[in-house]
C-alpha positions in Angstrom: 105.0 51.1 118.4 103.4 53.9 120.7 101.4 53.2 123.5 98.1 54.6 123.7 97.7 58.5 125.5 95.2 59.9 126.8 94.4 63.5 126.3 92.8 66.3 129.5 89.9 65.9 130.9 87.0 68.2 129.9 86.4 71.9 131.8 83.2 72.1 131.2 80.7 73.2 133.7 77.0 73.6 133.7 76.8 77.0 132.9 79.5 76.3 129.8 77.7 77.7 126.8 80.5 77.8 124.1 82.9 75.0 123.9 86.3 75.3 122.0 87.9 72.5 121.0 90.9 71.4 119.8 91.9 67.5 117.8 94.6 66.3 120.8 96.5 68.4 123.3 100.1 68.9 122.5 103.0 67.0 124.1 103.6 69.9 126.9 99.8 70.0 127.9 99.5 66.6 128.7 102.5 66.2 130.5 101.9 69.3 132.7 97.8 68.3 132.4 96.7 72.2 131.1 95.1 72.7 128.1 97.7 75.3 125.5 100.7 74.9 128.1 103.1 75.3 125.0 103.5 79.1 125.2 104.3 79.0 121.6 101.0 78.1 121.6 98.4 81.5 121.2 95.7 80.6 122.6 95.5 82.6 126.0 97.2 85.2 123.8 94.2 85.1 121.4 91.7 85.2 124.9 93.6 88.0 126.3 92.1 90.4 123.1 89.2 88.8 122.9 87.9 88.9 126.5 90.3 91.9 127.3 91.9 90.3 130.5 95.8 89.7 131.0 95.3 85.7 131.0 99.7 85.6 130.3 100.2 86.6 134.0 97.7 84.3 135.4 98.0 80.9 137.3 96.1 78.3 135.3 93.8 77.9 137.9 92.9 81.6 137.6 92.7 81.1 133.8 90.2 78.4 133.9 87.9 80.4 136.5 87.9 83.4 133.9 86.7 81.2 131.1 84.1 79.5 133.2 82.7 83.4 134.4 82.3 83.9 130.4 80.8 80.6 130.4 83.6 79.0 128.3 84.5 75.6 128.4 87.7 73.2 126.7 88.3 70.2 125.6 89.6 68.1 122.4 87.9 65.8 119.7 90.1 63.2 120.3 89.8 61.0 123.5 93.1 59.0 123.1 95.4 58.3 120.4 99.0 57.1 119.9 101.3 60.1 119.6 105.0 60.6 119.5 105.4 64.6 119.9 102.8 67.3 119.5 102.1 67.6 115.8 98.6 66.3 114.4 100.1 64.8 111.5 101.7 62.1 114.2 98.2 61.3 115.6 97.5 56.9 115.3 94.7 55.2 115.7 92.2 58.0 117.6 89.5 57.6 119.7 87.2 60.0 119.8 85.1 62.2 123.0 81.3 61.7 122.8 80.0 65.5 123.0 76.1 64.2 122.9 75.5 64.6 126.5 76.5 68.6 126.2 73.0 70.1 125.9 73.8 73.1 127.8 76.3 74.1 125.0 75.1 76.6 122.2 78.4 77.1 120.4 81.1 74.5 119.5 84.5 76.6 118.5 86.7 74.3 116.0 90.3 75.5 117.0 91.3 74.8 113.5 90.4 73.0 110.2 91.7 69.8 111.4 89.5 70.2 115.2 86.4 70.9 112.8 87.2 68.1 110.1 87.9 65.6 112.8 84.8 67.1 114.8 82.3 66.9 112.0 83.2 63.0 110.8 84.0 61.4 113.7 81.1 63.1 116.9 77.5 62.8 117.0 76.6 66.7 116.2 74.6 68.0 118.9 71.3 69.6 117.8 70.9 73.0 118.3 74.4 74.0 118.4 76.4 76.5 116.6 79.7 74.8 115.3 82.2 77.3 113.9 85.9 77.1 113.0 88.6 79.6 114.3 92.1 79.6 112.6 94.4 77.5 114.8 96.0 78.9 117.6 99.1 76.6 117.2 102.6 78.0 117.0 102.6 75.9 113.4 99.8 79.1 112.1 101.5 82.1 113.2 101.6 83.8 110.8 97.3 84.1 110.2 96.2 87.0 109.6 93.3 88.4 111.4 93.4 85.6 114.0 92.7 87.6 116.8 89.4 89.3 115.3 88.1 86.0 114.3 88.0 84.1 117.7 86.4 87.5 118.7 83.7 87.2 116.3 83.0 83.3 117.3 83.0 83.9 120.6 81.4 87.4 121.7 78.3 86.3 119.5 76.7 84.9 123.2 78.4 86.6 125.3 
C-alpha cells in the first residue's frame, strides 16, 4: 500500500488573474518542492514562447516572480493522493484543492484533458471564471502539435 502525498502548495497571489493547473505534481516536483521540476517536463519551455522570456536559465525563485508580474499563478487539482512514480494513471484515492475562495482569478488553465476532467467533476467551479484546457505539457505529449501557440492563445487573452 502507498502512503498518502501531498502535492505543492499553491503560488497564488492577490493579483493572480489566470491560474494553470495541473491533476498532481510529478515525482521530481515534490521531492525538490517546484512545480514542472522534470525538465522533460515543457512547461517553462512552453512559457519561454509564450511570455518571450528565457525562463530555462532562471533560478526557480526568479521563475515564480516572472509569473506573478504577468499575474500567473500554479497549482494542481489534486490535494493529496497515493502515488508510486509520476504518471496519472498511478494516482489512488485523491483528494481534491477547494478553488472556491479564488475570486480574484478570471481564467483557470487545464494543463491537460485529465487537469480539466478531474477539475470539472471533482471542484466547486468558481463563477465568473474562464476555464480552458491546454494540451499537456508532460514529457508523455511531446509530440502535440501546435502546443506552444495554444498556451499562447489561453493565456495572452488577459494579459
Amino acid at each position: 500500500m502507498n502512503k498518502r502525498t501531498k502535492g505543492l502548495d499553491p503560488i497564488i497571489y492577490a493579483n493572480t488573474e489566470i491560474l494553470i493547473i495541473g491533476t498532481f505534481p510529478g515525482e521530481k516536483s515534490r521531492d525538490e518542492n517546484q512545480y514542472y521540476y522534470d525538465s522533460r517536463n515543457q512547461f517553462w519551455n512552453i512559457m519561454s514562447d509564450v511570455l518571450n522570456t528565457d525562463f530555462l536559465n532562471l533560478e526557480y525563485k526568479n521563475r515564480i516572480n516572472i509569473l506573478q508580474e504577468y499575474k500567473i499563478g500554479l497549482w494542481d487539482v489534486i490535494e493529496s493522493a497515493e502515488i508510486e512514480g509520476s504518471l496519472d494513471k498511478n494516482i489512488k484515492k485523491p483528494e481534491y484543492n477547494d478553488f472556491s475562495h479564488l475570486t480574484q482569478v478570471k481564467k483557470i488553465i487545464c494543463n491537460g484533458k485529465a487537469a480539466e476532467e478531474k477539475y470539472k467533476k471533482n471542484c466547486k467551479i468558481l463563477n465568473n471564471v474562464e476555464v480552458l484546457r491546454v494540451p499537456s505539457s508532460s514529457s508523455a505529449n511531446n509530440g502535440s502539435i501546435g502546443r506552444s501557440e495554444q498556451w499562447k492563445n489561453a493565456i495572452t487573452g488577459l494579459l
